[in-house]
N, C-alpha and C positions, 0 to 999 in steps of 0.2 A: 736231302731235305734239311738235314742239322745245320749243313755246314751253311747253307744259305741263311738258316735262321742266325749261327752265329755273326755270319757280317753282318744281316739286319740288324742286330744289338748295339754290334760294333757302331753300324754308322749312326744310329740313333745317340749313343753315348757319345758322339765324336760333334753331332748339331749340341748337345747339351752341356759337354762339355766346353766349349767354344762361348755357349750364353751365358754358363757360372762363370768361368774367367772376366769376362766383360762388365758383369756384374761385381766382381770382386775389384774390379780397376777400379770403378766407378765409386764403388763404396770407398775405397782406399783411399781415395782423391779427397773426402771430403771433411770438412774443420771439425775437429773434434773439440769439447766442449769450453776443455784445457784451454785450446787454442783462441776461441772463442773469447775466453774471460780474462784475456792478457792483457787486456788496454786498461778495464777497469781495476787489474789487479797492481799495474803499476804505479794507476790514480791512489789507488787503498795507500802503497808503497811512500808516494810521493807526500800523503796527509801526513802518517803518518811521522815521516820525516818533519814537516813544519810544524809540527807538535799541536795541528789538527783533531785529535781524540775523537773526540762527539762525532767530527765530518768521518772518522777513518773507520767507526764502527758502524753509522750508517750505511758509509760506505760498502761493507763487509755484509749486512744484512742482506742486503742489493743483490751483492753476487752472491749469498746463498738459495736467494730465491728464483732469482734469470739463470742461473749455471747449476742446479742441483747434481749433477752427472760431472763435475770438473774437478773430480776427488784432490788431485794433485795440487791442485791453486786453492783450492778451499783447506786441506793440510796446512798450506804457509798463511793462509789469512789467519787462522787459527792460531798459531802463534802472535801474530801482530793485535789480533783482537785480545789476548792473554794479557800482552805487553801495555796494549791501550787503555783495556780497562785497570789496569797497573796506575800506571800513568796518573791515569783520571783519580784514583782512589786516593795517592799520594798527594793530590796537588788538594782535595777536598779534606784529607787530613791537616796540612797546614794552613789551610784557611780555619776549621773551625778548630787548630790549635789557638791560632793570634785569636779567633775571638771570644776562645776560654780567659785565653791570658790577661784579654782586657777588662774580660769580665772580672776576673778574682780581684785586679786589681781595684776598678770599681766597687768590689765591695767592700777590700777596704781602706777606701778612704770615704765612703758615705755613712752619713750619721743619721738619714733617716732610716727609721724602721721599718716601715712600708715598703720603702725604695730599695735597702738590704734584700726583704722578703723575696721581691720584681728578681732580684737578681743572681738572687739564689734559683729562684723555678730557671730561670737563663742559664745558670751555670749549670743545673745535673742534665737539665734538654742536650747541651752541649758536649757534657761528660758524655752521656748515651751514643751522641753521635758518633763523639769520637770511637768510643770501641769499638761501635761497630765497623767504621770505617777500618777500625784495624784487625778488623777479623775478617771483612773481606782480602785485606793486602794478605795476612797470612794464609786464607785459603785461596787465593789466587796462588802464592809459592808455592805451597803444598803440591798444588795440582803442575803445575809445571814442572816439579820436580820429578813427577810419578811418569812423566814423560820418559 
């Protein structure tokens, strides 16, 4: 009587065995998220090479939200998004540099007082900006570095 029970086990383990393996092929076979998110992470890749910024962290949004599960590709976006918003910081640093620059300038060569006043409220609007634009660039280093 045992021994019968034992092959019944056996043969039982032997159909179920058979349907986890099948099942394991079948899972095995299929795209993982990674794989998945490779076309738009080339596109990410490709912006931000053309010095796309704005399109390259949209871009990255994107695959954060369609690929939550694509840990490996969202790691390297993560750098490229560091670098982007880099990027971006530095190029709006030198923009509201030149238009400090022009502003100081304007002030002095103008002789109204009013128009001084105008351009004084312009010029600390734009001191502000600038810092802070530069306190993002150094907490963006910061953080990169801690990598």
């Amino acid at each position: 009587m045992q021994v019968q029970l034992v092959f019944y086990i056996f043969a039982l383990m032997k159909k179920y065995f058979w349907l986890f393996a099948l099942t394991a092929i079948i899972c095995s076979c299929a795209e993982t998220q990674d794989e998945k998110a490779t076309p738009l992470m080339s596109d990410i890749e490709s912006l931000y090479g053309s010095g796309q910024y704005k399109q390259t962290l949209d871009s990255i949004m994107s695959l954060r939200k369609n690929y939550p599960e694509a840990i490996e590709t969202r790691k390297r976006a993560l750098k490229i998004w560091q670098n982007a918003s880099l990027k971006m910081a530095q190029q709006d640093i030198a923009r509201t540099d030149s238009a400090l620059q022009a502003t100081l300038k304007a002030i002095s060569s103008t002789g109204n007082i009013g128009k001084r006043n105008m351009l004084g409220v312009k010029r600390d609007s734009l001191k502000a900006r600038y810092e802070a634009m530069c306190g993002v660039v150094r907490m963006i280093h910061y953080r990169q570095r801690m990598k």
